[in-house]
N, CA, C and O atoms as a Tripos MOL2 file, in Angstrom:
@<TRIPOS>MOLECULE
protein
  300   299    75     0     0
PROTEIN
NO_CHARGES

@<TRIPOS>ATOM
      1 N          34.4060  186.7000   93.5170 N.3       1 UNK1
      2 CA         35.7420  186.8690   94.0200 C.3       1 UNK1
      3 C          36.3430  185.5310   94.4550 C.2       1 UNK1
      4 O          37.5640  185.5120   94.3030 O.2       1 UNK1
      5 N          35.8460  184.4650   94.9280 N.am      2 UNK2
      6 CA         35.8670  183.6900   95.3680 C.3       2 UNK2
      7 C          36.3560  182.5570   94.1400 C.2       2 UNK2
      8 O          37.4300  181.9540   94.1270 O.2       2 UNK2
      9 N          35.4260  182.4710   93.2850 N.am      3 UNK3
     10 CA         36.2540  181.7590   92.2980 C.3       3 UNK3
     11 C          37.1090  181.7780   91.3740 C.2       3 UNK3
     12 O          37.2730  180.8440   90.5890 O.2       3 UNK3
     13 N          37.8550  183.0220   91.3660 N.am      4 UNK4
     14 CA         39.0130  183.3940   90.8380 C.3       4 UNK4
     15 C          40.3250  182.9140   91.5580 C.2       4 UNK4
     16 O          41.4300  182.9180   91.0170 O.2       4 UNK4
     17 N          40.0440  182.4540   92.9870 N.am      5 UNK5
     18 CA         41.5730  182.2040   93.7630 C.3       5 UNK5
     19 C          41.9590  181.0820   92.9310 C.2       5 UNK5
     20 O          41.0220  180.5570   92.3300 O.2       5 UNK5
     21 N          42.7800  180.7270   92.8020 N.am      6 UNK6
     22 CA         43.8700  179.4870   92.3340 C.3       6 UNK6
     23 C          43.7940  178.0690   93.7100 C.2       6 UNK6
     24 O          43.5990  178.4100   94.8770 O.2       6 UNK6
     25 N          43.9510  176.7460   93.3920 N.am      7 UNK7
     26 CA         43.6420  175.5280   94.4090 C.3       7 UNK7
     27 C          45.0250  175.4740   94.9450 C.2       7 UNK7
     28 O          45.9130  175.6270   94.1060 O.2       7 UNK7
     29 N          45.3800  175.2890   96.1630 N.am      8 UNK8
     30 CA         46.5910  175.1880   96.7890 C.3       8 UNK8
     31 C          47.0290  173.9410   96.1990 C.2       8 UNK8
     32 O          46.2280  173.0080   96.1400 O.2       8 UNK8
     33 N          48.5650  173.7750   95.6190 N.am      9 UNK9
     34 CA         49.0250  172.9870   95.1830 C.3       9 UNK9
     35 C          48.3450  171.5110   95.7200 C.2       9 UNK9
     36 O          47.8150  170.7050   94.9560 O.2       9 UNK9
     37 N          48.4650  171.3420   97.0950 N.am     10 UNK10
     38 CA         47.9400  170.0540   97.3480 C.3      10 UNK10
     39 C          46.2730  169.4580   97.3750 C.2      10 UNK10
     40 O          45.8320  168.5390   98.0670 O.2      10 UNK10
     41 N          45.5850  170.2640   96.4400 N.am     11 UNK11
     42 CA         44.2490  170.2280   96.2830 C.3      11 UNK11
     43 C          44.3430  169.8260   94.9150 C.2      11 UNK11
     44 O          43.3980  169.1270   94.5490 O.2      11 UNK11
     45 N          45.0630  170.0270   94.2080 N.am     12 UNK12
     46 CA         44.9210  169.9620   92.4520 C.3      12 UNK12
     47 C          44.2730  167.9510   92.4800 C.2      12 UNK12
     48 O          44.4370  167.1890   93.4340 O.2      12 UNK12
     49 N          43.7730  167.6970   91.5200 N.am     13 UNK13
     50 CA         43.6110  166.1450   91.2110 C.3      13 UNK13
     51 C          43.8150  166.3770   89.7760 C.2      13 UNK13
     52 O          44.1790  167.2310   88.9680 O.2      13 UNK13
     53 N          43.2780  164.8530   89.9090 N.am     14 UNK14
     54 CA         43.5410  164.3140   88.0920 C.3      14 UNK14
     55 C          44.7860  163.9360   87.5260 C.2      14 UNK14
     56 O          45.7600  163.6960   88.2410 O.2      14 UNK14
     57 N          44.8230  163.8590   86.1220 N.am     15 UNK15
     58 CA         46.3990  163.5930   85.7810 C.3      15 UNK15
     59 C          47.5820  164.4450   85.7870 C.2      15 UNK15
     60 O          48.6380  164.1560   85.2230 O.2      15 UNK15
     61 N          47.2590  165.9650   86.7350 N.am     16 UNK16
     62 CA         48.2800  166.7780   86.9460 C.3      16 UNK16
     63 C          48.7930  166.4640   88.5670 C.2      16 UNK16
     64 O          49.8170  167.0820   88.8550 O.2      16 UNK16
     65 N          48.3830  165.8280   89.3730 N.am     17 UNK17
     66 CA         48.3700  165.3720   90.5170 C.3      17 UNK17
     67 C          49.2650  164.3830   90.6210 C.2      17 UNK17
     68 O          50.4160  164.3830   91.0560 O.2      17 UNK17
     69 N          48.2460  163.1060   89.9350 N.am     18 UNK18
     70 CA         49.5010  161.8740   89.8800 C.3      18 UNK18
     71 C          50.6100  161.7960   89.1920 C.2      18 UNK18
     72 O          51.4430  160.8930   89.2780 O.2      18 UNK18
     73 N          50.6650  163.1320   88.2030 N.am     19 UNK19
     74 CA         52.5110  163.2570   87.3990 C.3      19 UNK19
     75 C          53.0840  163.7930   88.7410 C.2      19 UNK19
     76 O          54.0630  163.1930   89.1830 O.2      19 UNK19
     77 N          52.6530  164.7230   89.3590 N.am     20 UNK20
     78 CA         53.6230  165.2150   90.0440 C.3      20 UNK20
     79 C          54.1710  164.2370   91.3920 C.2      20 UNK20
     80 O          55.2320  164.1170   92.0060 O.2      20 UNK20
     81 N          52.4870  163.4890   91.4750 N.am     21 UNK21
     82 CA         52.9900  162.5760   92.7360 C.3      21 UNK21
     83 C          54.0190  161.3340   92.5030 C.2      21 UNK21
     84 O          54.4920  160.6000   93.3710 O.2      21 UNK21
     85 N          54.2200  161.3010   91.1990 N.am     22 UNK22
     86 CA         54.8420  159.9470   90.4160 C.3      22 UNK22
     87 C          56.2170  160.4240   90.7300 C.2      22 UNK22
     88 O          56.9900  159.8630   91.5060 O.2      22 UNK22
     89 N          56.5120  161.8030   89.8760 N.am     23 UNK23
     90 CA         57.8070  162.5830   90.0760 C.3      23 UNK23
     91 C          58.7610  162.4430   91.5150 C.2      23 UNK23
     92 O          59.8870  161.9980   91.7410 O.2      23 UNK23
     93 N          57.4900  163.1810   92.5060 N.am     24 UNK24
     94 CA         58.3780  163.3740   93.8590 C.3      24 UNK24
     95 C          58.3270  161.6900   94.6060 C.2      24 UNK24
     96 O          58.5970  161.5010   95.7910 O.2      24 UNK24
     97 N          58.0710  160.9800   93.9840 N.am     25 UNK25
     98 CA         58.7220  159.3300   94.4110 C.3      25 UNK25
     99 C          59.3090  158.8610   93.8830 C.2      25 UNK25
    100 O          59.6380  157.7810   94.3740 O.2      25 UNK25
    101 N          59.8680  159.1680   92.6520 N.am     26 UNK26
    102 CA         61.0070  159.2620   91.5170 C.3      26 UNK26
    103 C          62.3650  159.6280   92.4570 C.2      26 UNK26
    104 O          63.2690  158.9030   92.8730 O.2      26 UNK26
    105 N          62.1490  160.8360   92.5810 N.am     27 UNK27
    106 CA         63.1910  161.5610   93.4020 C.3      27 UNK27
    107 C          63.8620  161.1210   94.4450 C.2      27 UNK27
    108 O          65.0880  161.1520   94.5510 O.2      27 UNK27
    109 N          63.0220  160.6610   95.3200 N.am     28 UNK28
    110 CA         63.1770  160.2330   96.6800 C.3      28 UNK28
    111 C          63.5040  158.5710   96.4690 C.2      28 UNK28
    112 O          64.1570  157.8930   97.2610 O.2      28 UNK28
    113 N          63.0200  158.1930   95.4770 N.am     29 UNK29
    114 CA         63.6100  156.4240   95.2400 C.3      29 UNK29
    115 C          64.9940  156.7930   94.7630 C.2      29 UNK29
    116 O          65.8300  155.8890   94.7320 O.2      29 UNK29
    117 N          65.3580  158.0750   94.3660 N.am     30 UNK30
    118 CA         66.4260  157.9900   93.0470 C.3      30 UNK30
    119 C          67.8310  158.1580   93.8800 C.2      30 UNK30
    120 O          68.9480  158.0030   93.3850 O.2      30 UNK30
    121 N          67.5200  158.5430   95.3940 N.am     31 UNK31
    122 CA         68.7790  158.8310   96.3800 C.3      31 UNK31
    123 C          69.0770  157.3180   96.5890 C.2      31 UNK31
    124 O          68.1880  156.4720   96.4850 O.2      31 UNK31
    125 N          70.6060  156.9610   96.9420 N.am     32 UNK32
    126 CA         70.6920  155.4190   97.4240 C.3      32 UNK32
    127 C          70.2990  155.6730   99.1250 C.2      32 UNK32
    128 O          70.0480  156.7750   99.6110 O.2      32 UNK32
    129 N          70.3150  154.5630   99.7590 N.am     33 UNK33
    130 CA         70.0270  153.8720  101.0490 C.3      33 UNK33
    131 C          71.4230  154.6820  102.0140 C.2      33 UNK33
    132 O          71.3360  155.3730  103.0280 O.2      33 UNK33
    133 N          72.6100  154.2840  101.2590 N.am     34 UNK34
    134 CA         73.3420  154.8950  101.9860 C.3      34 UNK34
    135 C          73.3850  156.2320  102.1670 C.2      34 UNK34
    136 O          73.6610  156.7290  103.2580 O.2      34 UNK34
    137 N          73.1520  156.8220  101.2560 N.am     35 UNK35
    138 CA         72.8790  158.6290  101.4070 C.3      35 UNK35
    139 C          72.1350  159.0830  102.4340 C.2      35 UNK35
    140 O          72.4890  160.0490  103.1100 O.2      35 UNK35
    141 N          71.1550  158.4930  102.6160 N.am     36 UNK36
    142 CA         70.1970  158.6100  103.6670 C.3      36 UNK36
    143 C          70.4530  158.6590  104.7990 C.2      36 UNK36
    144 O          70.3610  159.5830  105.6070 O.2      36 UNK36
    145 N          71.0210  156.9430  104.9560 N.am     37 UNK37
    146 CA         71.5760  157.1880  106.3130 C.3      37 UNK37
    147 C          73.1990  158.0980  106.7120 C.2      37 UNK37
    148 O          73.4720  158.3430  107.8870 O.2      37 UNK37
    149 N          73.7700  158.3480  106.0160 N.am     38 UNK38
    150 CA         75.0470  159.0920  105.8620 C.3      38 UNK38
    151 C          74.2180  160.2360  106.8900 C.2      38 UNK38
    152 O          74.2230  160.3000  108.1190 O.2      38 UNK38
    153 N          73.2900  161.3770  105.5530 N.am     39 UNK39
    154 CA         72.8830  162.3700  106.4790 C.3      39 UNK39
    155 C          71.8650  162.2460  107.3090 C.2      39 UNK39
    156 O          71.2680  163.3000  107.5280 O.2      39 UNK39
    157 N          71.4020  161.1300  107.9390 N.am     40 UNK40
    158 CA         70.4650  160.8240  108.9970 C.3      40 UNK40
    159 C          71.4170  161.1280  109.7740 C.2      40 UNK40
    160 O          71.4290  162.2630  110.2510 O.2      40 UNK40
    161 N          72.4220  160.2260  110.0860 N.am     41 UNK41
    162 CA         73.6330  160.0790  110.9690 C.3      41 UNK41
    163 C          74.5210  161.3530  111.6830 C.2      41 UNK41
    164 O          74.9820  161.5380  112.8090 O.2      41 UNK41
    165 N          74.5040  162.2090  110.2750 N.am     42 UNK42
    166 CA         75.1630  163.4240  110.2410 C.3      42 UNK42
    167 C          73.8230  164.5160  111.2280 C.2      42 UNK42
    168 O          73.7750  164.9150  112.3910 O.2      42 UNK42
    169 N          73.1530  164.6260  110.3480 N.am     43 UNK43
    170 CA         71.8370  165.2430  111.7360 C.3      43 UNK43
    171 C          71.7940  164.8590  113.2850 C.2      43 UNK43
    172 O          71.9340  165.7710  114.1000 O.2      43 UNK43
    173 N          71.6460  163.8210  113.6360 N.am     44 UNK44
    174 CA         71.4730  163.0420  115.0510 C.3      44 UNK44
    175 C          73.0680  163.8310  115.2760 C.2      44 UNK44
    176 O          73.0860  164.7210  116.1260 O.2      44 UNK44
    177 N          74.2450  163.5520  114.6160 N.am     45 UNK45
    178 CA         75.6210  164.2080  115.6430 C.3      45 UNK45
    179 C          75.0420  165.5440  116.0410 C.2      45 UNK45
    180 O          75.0950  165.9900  117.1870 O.2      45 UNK45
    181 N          74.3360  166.3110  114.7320 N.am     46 UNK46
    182 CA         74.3070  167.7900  115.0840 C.3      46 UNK46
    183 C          73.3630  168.3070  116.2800 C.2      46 UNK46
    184 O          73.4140  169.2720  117.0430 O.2      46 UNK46
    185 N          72.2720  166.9780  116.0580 N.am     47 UNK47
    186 CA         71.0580  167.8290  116.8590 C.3      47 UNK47
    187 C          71.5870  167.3170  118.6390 C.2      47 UNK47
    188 O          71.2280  167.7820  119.7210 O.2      47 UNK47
    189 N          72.4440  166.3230  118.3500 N.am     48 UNK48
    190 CA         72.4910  165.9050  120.1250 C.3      48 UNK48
    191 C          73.0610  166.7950  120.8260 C.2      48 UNK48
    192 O          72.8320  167.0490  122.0090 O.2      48 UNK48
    193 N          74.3160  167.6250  119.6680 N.am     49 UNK49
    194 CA         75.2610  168.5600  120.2880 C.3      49 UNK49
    195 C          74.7180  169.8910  120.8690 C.2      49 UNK49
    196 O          75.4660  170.8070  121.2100 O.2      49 UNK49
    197 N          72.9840  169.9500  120.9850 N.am     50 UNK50
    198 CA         72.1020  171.1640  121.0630 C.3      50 UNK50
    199 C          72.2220  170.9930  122.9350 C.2      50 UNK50
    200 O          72.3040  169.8220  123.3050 O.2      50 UNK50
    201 N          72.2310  171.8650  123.8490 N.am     51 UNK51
    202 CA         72.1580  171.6050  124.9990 C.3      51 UNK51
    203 C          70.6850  172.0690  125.2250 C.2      51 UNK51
    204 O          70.3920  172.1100  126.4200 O.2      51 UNK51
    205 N          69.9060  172.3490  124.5550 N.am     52 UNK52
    206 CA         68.6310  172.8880  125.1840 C.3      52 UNK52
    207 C          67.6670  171.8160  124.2630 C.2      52 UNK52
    208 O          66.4700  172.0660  124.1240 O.2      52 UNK52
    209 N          68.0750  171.0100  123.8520 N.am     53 UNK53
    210 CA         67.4150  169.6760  123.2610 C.3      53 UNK53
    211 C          66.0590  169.3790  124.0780 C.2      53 UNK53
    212 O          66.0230  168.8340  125.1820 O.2      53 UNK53
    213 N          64.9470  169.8350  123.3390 N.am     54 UNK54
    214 CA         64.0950  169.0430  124.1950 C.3      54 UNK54
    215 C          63.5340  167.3470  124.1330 C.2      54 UNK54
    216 O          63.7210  166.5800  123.1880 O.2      54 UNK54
    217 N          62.9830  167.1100  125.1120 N.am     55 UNK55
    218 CA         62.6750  165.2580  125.0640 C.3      55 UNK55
    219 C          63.6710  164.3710  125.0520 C.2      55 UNK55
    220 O          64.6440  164.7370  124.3930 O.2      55 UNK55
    221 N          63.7490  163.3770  125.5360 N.am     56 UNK56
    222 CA         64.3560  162.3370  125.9890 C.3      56 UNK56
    223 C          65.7890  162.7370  125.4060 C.2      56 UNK56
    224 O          66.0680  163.1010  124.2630 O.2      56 UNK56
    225 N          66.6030  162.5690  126.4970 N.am     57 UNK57
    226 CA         68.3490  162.3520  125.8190 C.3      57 UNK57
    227 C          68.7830  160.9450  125.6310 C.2      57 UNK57
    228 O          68.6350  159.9580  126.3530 O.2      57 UNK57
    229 N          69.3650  161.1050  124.4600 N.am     58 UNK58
    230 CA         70.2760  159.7350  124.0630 C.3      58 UNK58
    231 C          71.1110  158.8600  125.0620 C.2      58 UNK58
    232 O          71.9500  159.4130  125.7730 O.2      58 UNK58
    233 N          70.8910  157.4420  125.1360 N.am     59 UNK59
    234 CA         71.4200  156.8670  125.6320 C.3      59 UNK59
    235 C          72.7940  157.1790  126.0700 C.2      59 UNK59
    236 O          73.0500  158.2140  125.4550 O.2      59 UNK59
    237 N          73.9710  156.8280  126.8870 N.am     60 UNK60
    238 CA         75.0790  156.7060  126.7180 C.3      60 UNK60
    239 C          75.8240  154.9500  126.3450 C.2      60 UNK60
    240 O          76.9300  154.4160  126.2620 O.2      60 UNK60
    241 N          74.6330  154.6620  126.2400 N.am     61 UNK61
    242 CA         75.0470  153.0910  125.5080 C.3      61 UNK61
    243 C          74.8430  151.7730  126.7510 C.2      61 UNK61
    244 O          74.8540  152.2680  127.8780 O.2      61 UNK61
    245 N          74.7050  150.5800  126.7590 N.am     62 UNK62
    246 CA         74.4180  149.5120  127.3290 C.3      62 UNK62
    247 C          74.9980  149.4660  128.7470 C.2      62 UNK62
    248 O          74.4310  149.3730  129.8360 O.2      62 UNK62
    249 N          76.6230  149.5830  128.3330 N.am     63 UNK63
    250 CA         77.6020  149.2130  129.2970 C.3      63 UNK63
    251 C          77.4830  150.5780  130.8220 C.2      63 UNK63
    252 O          77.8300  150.5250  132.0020 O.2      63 UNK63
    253 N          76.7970  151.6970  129.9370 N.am     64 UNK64
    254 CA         76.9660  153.1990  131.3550 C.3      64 UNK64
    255 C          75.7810  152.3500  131.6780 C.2      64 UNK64
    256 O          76.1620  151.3830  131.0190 O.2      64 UNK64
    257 N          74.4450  151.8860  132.2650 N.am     65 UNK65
    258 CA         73.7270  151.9530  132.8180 C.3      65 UNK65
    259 C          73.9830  149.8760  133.4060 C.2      65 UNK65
    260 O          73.4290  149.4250  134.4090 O.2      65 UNK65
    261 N          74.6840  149.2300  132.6990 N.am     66 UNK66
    262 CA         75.1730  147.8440  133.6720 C.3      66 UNK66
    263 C          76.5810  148.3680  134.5540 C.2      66 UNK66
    264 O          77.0120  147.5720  135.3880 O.2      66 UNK66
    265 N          77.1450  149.4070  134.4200 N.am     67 UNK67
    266 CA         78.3490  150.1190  135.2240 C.3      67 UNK67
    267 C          77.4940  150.3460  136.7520 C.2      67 UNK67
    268 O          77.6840  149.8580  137.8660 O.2      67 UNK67
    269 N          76.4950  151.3040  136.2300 N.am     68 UNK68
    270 CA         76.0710  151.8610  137.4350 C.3      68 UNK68
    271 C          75.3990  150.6500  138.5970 C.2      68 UNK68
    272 O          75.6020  150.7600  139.8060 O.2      68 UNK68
    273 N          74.7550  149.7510  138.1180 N.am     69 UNK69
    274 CA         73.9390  148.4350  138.3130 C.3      69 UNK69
    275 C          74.9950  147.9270  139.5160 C.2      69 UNK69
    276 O          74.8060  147.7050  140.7120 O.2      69 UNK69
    277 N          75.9960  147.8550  138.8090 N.am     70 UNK70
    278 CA         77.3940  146.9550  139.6140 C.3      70 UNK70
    279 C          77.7300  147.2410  140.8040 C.2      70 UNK70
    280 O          77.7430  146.4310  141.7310 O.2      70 UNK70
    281 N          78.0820  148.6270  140.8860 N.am     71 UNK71
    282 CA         78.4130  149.7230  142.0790 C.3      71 UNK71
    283 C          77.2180  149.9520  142.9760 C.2      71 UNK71
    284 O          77.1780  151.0970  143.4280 O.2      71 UNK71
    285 N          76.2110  149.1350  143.3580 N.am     72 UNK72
    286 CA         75.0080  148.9080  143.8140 C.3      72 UNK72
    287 C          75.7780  148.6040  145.0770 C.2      72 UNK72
    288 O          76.6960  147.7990  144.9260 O.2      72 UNK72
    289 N          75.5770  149.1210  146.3830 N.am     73 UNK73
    290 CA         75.6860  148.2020  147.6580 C.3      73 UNK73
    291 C          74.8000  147.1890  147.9530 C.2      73 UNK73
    292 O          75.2470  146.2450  148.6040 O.2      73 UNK73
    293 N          73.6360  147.1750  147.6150 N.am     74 UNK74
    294 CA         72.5510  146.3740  147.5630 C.3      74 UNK74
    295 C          72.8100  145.1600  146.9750 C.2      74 UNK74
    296 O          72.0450  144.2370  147.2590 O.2      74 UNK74
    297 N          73.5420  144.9960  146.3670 N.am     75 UNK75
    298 CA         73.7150  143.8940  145.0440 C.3      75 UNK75
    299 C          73.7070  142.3700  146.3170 C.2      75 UNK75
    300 O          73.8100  141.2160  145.8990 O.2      75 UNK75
@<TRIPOS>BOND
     1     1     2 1
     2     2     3 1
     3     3     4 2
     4     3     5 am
     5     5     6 1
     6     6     7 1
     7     7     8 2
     8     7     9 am
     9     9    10 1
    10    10    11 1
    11    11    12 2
    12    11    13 am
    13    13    14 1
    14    14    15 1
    15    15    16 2
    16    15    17 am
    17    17    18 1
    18    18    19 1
    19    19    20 2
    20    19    21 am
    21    21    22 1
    22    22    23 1
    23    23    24 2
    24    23    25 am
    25    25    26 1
    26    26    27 1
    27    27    28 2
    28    27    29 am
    29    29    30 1
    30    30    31 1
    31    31    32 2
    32    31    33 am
    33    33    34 1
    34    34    35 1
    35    35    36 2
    36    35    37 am
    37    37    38 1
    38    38    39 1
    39    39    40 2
    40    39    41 am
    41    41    42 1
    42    42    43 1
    43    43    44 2
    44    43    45 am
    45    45    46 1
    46    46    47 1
    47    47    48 2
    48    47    49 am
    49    49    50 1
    50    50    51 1
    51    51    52 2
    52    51    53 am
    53    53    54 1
    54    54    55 1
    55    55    56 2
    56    55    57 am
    57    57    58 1
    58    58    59 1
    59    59    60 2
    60    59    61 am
    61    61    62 1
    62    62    63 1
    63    63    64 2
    64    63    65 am
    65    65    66 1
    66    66    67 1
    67    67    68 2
    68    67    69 am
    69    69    70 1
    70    70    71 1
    71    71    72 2
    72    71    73 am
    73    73    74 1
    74    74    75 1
    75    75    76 2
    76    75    77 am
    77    77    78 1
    78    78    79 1
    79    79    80 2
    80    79    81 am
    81    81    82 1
    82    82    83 1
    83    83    84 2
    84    83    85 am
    85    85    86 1
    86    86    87 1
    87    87    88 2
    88    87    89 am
    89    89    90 1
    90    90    91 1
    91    91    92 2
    92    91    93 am
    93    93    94 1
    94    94    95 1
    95    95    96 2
    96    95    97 am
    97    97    98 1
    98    98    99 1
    99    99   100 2
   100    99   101 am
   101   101   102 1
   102   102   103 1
   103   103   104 2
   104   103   105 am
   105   105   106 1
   106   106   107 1
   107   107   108 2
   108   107   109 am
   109   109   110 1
   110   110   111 1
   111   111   112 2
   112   111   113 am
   113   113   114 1
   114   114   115 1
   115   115   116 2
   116   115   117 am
   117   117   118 1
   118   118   119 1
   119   119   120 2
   120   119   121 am
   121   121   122 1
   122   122   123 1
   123   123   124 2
   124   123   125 am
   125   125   126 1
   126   126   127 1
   127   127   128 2
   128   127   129 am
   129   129   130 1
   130   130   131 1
   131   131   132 2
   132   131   133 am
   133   133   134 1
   134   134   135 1
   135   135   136 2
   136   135   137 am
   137   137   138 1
   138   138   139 1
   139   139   140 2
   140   139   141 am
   141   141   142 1
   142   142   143 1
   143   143   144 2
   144   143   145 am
   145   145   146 1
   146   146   147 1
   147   147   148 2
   148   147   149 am
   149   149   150 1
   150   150   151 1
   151   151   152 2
   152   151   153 am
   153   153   154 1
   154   154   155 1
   155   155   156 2
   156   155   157 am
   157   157   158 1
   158   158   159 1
   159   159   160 2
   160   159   161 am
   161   161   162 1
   162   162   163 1
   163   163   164 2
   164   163   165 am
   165   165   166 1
   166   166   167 1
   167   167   168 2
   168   167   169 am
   169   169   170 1
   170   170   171 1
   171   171   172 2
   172   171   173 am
   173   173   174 1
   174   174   175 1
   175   175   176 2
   176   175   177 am
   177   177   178 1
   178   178   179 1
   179   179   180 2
   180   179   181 am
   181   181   182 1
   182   182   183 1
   183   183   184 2
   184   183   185 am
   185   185   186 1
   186   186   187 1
   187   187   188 2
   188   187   189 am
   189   189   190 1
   190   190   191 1
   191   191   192 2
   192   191   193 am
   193   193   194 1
   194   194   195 1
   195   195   196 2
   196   195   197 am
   197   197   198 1
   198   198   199 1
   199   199   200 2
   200   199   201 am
   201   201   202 1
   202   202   203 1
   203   203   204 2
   204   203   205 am
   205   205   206 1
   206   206   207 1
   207   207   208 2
   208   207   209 am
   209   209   210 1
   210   210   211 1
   211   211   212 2
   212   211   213 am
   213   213   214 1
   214   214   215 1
   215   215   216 2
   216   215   217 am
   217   217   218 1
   218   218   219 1
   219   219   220 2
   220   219   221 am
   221   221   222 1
   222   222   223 1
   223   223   224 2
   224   223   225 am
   225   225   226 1
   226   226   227 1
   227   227   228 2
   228   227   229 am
   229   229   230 1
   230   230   231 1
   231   231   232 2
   232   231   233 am
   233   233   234 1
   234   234   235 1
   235   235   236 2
   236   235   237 am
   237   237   238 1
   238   238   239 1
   239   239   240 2
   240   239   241 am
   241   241   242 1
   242   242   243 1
   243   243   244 2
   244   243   245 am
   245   245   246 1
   246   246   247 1
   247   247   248 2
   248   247   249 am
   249   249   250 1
   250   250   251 1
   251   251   252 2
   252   251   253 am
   253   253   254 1
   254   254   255 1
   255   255   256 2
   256   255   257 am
   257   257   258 1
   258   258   259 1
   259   259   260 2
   260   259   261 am
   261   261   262 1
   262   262   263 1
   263   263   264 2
   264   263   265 am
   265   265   266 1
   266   266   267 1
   267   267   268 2
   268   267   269 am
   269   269   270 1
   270   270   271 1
   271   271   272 2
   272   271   273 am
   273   273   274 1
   274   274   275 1
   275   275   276 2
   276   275   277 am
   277   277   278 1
   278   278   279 1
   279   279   280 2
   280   279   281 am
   281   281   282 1
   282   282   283 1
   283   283   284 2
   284   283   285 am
   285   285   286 1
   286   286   287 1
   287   287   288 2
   288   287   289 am
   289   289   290 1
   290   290   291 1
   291   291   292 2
   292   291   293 am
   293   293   294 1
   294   294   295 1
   295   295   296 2
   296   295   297 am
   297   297   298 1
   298   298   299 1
   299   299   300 2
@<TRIPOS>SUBSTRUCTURE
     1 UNK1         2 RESIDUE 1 A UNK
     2 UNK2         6 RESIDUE 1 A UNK
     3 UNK3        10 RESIDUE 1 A UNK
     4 UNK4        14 RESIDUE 1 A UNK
     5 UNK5        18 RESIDUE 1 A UNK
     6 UNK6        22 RESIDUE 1 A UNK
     7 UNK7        26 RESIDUE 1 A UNK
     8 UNK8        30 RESIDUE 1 A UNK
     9 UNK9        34 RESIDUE 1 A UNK
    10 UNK10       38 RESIDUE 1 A UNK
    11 UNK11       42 RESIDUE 1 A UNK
    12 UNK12       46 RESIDUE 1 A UNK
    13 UNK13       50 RESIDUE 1 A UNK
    14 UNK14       54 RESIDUE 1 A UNK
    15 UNK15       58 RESIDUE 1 A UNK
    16 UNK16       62 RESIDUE 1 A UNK
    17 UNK17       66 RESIDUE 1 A UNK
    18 UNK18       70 RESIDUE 1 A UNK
    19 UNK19       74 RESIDUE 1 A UNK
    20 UNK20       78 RESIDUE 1 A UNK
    21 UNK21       82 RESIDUE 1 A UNK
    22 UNK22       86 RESIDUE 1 A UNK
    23 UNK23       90 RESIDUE 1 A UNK
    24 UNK24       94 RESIDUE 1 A UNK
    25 UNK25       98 RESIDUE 1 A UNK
    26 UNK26      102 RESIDUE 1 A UNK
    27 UNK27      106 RESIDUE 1 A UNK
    28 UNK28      110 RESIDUE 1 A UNK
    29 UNK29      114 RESIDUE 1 A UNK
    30 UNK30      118 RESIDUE 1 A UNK
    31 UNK31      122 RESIDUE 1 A UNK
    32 UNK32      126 RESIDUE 1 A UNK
    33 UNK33      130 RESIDUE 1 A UNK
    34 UNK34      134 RESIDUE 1 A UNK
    35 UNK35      138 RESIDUE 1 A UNK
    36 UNK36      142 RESIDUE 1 A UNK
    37 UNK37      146 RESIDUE 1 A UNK
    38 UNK38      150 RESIDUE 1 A UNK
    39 UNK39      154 RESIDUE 1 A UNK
    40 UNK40      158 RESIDUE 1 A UNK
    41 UNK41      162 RESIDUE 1 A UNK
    42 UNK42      166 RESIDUE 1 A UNK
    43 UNK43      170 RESIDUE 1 A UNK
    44 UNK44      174 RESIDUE 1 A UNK
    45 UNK45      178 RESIDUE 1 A UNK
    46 UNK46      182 RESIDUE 1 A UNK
    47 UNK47      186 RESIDUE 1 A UNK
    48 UNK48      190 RESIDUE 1 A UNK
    49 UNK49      194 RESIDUE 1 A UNK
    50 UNK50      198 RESIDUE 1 A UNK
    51 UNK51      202 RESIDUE 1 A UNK
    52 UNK52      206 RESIDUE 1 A UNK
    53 UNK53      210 RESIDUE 1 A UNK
    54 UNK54      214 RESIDUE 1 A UNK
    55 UNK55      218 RESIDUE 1 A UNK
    56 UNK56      222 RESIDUE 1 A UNK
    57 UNK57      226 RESIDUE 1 A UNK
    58 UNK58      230 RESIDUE 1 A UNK
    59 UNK59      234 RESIDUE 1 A UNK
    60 UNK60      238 RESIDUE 1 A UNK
    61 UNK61      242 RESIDUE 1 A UNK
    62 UNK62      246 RESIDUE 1 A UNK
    63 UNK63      250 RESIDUE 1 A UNK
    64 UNK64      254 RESIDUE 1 A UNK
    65 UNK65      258 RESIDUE 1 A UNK
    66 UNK66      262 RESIDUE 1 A UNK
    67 UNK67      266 RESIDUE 1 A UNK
    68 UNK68      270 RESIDUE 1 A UNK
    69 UNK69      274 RESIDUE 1 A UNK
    70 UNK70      278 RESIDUE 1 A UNK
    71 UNK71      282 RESIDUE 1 A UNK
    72 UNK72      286 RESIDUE 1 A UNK
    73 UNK73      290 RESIDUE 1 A UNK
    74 UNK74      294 RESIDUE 1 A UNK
    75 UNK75      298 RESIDUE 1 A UNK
């Protein structure tokens, strides 16, 4: 019974392995640089807009945390 199952795709070797592994780096070389980052960019807007975001929140940029620095009585 046992040797009738079929090898999970990512078990196969040999020269049916490295066509396919050749292929899916074909693919992924075949997008440009800018595409990438376009929908990298486009993700990060969507996922920040999540309020139950877990792990670290995004900066608000350089200038909010030298703002707060300033308004120091201590200074």
């Amino acid at each position: 019974m046992m040797g009738t199952m079929k090898p999970h795709p990512e078990m196969i070797e040999g020269p049916e392995a490295a066509a396919r592994f050749d292929a899916i780096v074909r693919k992924v070389l075949s997008v440009p640089h800018e595409e990438i980052m376009r929908r990298e960019a486009a993700y990060k807007r969507q996922s920040a807009k999540n309020p139950n975001r877990r792990g670290p929140k995004p900066s608000q940029g350089r200038n909010a945390t030298l703002d707060i620095g300033a308004q120091s009585p201590h200074a």
